[in-house]
Each structure stands twice: as structure tokens, then as C-alpha cells.
VEXVEX-210289 format. One record per residue: x, y negated, z negated of N, C-alpha, C in turn. Coordinates in steps of 0.1 Angstrom, whole numbers, plus 5000, padded with zeros to 4 digits. Atoms other than C-alpha are relative to their C-alpha. Example, Ala and Ser with C-alpha at 12.3 -4.5 7.8 and 13.67 -1.06 7.14 Angstrom:
<rs>
R   n.px   n.py   n.pz   ca.px   ca.py   ca.pz   c.px   c.py   c.pz
R   5009   5012   5000    5123    5045    4922   5009   4988   5000
R   4991   5011   5000    5137    5011    4929   4992   4989   4992
</rs>
This chain:
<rs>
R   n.px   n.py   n.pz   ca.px   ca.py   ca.pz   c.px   c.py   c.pz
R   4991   4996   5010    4361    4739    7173   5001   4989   4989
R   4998   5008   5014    4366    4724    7137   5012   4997   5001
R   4990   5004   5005    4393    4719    7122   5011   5013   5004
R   4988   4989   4990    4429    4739    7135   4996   5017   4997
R   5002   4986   4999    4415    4776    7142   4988   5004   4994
R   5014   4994   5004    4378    4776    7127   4988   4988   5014
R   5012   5009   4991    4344    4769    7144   4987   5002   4989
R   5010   4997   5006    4313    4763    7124   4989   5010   5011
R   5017   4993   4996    4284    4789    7130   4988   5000   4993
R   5009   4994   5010    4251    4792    7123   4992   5014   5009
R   5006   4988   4994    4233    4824    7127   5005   5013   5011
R   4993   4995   4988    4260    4844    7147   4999   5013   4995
R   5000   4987   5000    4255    4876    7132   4990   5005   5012
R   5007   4996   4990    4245    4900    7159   5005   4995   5012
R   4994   5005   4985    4259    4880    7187   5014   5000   5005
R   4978   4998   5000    4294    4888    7201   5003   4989   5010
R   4995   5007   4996    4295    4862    7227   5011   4988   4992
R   4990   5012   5003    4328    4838    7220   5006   5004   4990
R   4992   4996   5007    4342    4859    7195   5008   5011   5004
R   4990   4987   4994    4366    4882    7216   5010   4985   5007
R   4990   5010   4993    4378    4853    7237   5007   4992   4992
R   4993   5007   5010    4402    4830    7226   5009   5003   4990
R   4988   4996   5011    4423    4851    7201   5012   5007   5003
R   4986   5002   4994    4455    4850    7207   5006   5014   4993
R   4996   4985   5005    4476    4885    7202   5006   4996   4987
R   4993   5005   5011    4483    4890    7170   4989   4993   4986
R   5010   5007   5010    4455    4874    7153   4986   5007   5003
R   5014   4997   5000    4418    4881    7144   4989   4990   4995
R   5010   5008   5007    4387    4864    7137   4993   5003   4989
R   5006   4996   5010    4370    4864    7106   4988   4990   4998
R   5010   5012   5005    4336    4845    7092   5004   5002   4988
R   4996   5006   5012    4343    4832    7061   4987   4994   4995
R   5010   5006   5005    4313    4817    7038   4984   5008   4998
R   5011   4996   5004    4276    4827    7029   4989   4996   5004
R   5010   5008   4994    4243    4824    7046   5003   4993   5011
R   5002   5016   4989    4240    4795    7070   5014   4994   4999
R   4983   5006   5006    4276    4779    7057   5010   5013   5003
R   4986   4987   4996    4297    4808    7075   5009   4987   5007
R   4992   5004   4988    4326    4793    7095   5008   5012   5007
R   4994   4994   4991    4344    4814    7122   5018   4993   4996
R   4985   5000   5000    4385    4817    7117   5010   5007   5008
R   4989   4993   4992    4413    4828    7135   5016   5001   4992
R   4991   4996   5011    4437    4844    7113   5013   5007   5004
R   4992   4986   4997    4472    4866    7119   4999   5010   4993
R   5001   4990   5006    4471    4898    7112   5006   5005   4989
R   4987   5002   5011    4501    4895    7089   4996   4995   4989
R   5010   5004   5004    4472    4880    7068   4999   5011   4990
R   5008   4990   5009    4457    4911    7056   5013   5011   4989
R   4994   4996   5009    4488    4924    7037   5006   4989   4989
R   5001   5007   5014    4491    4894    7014   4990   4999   4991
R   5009   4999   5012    4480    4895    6982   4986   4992   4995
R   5011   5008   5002    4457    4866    6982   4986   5004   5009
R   5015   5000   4989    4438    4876    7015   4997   5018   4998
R   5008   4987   5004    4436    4915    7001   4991   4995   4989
R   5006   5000   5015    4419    4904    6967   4987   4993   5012
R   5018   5005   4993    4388    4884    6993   5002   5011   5004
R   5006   4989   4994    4392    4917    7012   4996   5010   4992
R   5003   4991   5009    4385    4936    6980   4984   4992   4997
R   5013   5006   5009    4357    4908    6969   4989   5002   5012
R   5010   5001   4991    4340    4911    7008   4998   5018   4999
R   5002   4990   4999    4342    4951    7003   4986   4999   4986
R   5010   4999   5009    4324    4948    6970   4984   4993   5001
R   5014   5005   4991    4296    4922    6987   4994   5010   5009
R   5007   4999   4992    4293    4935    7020   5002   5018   5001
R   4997   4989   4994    4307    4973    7015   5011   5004   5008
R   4991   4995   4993    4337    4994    7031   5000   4998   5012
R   5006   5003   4983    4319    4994    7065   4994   4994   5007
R   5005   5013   4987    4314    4967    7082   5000   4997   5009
R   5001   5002   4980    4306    4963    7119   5000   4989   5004
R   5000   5011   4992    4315    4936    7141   5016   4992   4993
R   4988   5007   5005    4338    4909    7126   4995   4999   4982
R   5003   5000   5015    4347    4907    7092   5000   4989   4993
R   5005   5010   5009    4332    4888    7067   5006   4997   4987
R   4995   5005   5010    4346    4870    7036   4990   4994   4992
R   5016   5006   5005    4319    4861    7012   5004   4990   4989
R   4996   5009   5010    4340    4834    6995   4997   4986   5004
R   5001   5016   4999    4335    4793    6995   5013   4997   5011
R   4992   5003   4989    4350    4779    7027   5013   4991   4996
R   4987   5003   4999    4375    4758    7009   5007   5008   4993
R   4991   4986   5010    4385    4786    6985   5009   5006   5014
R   4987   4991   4986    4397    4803    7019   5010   4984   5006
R   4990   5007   4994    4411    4772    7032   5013   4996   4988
R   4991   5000   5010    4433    4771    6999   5011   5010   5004
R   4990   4987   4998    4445    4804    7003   5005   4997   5014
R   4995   5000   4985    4450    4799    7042   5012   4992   4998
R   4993   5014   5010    4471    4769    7024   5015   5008   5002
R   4990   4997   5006    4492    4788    7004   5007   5015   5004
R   4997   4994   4990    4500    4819    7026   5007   4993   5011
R   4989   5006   4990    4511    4799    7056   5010   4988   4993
R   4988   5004   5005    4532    4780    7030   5014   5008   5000
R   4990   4985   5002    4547    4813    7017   5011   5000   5013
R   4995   4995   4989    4553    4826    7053   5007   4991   5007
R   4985   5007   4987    4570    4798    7068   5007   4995   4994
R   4985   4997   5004    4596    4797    7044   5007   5010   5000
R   4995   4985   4998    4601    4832    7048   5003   5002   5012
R   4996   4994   4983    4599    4833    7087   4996   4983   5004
R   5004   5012   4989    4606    4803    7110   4992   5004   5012
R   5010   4998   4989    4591    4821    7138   4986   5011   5001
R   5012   4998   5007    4558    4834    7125   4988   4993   5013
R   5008   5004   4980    4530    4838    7153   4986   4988   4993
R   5011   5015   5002    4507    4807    7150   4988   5000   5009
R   5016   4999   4997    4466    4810    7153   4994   4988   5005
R   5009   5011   5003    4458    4773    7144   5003   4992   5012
R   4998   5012   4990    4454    4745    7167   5000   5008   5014
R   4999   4994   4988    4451    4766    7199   4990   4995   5015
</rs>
């Protein structure tokens, strides 16, 4: 593991080993990044209705398409997402003290 809730991969499309285990209810994994420079994430689900992490789910629809099989991909620069991951779990934990926690697991 990287840094709290990501793992670098290379080459993991196609392989499902290590991406079911490990995610805690409540949360999902995503790769993040392009090519060879993907990282693996573990995100909450509560994720996908803010505004920052729908506009990458609108920019990985327009990359990779509506239908995507396996885990979903984000085809933005890895600290671009770790920005956003930033300023989302800012938001949310002034809004909720008890908010389900992915990172560091």
C-alpha cells in the first residue's frame, strides 16, 4: 500500500486478484491515472454524488465510455484526484463527524 488507501499498479487490467478484498463496506475501489501511472483507491461511496468526483465521472465516461467492466477508471493525473480526495473529505467532515473512513486501513 501507498499512501492512506491507494496501492500503485502496474498492468492490472484484466486481473481481479486483490481488488475485492480489503474494501471495507461502504467503499469502492477505483484506478485513477493513465497507462502505466494508474494507482488503485479506496474511496466511499458517498464520493460519487459530489460534485467534484461526478465531473471525473463525466471526464472517465467521455475517455473510457458509459460501460465499463471491472473497476472503474478515472483518466485524470493522480494528484488532480488526490486534490479532489483533499477537498471532499474536507467538505464532509465538517458536515458529518462520523463519516465512514476508507483511508489508512
Amino acid at each position: 500500500m501507498g499512501r492512506s488507501g491507494e496501492k500503485r499498479v502496474k498492468g492490472f487490467e484484466g486481473k481481479k486478484e486483490g481488488f475485492r478484498g480489503g474494501v471495507p463496506k461502504g467503499c469502492l475501489a477505483i484506478k485513477v491515472g493513465q497507462g502505466e501511472e494508474q494507482q488503485r483507491f479506496v474511496v466511499p461511496v458517498m464520493y460519487f454524488t459530489h460534485p467534484l468526483f461526478m465531473q471525473l465521472l463525466k471526464e472517465a465516461e467521455e475517455e473510457y465510455g458509459f460501460d465499463q467492466k471491472g473497476t472503474i477508471a478515472i483518466p485524470c493525473h493522480i494528484e488532480e484526484f488526490r486534490s479532489v480526495r483533499g477537498i471532499i473529505d474536507s467538505e464532509k467532515s465538517l458536515l458529518h463527524h462520523n463519516h465512514v473512513r476508507c483511508f489508512g486501513f
